[in-house]
C-alpha positions as CSV (number, residue, x, y, z in Angstrom):
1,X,56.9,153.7,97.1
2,X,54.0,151.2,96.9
3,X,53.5,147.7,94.8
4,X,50.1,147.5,94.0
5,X,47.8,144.7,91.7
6,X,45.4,145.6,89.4
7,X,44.1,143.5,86.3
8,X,47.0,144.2,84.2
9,X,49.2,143.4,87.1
10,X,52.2,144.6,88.8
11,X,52.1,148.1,89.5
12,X,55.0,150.6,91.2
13,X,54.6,153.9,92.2
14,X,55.6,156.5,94.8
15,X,52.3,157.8,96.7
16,X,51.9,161.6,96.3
17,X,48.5,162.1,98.3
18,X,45.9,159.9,100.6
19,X,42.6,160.8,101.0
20,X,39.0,159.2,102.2
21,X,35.9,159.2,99.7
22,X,33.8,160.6,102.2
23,X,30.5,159.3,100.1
24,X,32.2,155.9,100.7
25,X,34.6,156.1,103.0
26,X,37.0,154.0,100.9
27,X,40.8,155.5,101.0
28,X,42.6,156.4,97.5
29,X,45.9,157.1,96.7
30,X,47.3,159.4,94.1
31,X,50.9,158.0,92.8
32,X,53.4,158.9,90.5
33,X,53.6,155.9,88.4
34,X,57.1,153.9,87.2
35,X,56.9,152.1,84.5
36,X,58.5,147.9,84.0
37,X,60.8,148.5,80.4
38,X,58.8,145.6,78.9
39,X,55.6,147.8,79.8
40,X,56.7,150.3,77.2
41,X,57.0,150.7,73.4
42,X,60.9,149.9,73.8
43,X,62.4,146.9,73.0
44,X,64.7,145.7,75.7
45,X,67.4,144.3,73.8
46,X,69.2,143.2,77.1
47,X,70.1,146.9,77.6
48,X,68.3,147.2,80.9
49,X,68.8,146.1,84.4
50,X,66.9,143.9,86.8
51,X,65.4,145.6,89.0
52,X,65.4,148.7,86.5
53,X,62.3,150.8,86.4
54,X,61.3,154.2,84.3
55,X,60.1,157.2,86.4
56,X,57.3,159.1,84.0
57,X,55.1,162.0,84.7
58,X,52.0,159.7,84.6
59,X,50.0,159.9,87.8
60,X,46.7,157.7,88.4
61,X,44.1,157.2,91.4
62,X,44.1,153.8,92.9
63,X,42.1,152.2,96.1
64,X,44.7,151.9,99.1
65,X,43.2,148.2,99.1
66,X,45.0,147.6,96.0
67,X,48.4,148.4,97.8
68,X,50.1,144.8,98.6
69,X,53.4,146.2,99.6
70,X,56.0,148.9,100.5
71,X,58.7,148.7,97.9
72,X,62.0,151.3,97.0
73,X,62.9,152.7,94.2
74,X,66.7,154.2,94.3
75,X,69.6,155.5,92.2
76,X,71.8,152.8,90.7
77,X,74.1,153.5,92.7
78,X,72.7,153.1,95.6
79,X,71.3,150.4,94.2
80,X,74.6,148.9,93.3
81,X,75.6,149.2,97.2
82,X,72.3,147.2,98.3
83,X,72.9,144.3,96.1
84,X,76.8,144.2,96.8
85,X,75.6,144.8,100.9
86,X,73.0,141.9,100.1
87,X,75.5,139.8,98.3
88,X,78.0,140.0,101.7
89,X,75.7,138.5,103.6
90,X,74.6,135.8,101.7
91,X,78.3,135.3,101.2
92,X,78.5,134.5,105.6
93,X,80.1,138.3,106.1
94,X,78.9,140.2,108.4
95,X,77.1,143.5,107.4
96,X,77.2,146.2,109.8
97,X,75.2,149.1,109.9
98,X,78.0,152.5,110.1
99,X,77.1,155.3,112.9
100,X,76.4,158.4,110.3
101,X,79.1,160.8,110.6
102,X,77.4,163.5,112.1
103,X,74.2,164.7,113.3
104,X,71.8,167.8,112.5
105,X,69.0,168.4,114.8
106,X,66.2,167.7,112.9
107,X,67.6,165.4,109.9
108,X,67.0,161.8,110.5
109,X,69.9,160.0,109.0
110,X,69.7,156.4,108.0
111,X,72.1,153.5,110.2
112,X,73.0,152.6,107.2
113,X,74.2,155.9,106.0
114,X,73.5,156.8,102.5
115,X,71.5,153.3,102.0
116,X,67.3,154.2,102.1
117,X,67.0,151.0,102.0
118,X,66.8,148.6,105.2
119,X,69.7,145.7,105.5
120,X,67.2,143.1,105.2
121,X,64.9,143.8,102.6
122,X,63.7,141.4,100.2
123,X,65.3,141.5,96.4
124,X,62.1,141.7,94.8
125,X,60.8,144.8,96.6
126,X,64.3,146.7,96.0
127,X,64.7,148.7,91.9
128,X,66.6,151.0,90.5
129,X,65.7,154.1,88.1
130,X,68.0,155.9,85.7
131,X,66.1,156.9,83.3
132,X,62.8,159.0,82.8
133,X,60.1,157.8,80.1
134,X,57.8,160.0,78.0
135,X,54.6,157.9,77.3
136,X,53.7,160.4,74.5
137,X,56.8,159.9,72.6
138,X,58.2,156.6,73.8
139,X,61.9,158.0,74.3
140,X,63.9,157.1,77.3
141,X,66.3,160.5,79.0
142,X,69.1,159.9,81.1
143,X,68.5,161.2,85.0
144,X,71.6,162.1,86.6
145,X,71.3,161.1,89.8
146,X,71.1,164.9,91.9
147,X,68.3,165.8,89.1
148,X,66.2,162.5,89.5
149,X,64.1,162.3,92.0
150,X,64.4,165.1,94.6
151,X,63.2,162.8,97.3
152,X,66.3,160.8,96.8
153,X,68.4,162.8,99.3
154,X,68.0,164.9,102.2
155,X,69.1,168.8,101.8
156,X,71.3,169.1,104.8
157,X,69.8,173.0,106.4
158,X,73.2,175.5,106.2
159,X,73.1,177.2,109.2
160,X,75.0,181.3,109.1
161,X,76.2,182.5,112.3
């Protein structure tokens, strides 16, 4: 996922394509855009989370110059596991990354098993997304997490023999 600034501000989405203008050679993304809950017709109320963002279908073009940052966007519970890993070592505990517990040829697997997000990663590039919005509608649904965002987790290849 990217952070990128535009006039109305902070923007997160997950890049789906790169290409060059070849008329100007200027490089655009294409990104499926997340949306802030005080971005949308909702009213908070409290009822959200930090860190919480909404996954929609909206997509939208921006220049790759607008792009200021790599960011992630997880379930809440792997969420949950970054903040509580985060809040360790801020505590003085050490936080060490597990060996995975076994190995596929071909599937990279993370040293910090299940976590797709790095140890040391700065709060305020780390959310969370439960929850899909419809822009047309303004109604929130519940995601479960194997049904939210296929990129989420990695298929592990069965093999018969």
């Amino acid at each position: 996922c990217c952070l990128s600034v535009d006039g109305e501000g902070r923007k997160i989405g997950r890049l789906r394509r790169v290409w060059t203008d070849e008329e100007t050679g200027r490089i655009h993304v294409r990104v499926h855009e997340y949306f802030d809950p005080d971005s949308t017709m909702l009213e908070n109320c409290g009822r959200f989370g930090e860190g919480e963002l909404f996954s929609s279908h909206t997509e939208r073009s921006i220049g790759a110059d607008q792009i200021v940052s790599k960011c992630y966007v997880i379930s809440y519970s792997q969420y949950c596991r970054f903040r509580a890993a985060e809040k360790r070592r801020t505590d003085g505990h050490d936080v060490v990354p597990l060996a995975p517990p076994f190995s596929v040829p071909g599937l990279q697997v993370s040293q910090d098993l299940d976590r797709s997000v790095p140890l040391f990663t700065q709060h305020s590039l780390v959310f969370f997304c439960r929850y899909s919005y419809d822009l047309r509608t303004g109604r929130l649904k519940l995601r479960t997490e194997n049904h939210a965002h296929p990129y989420w987790s990695t298929t592990v290849p069965t093999y018969s023999g």
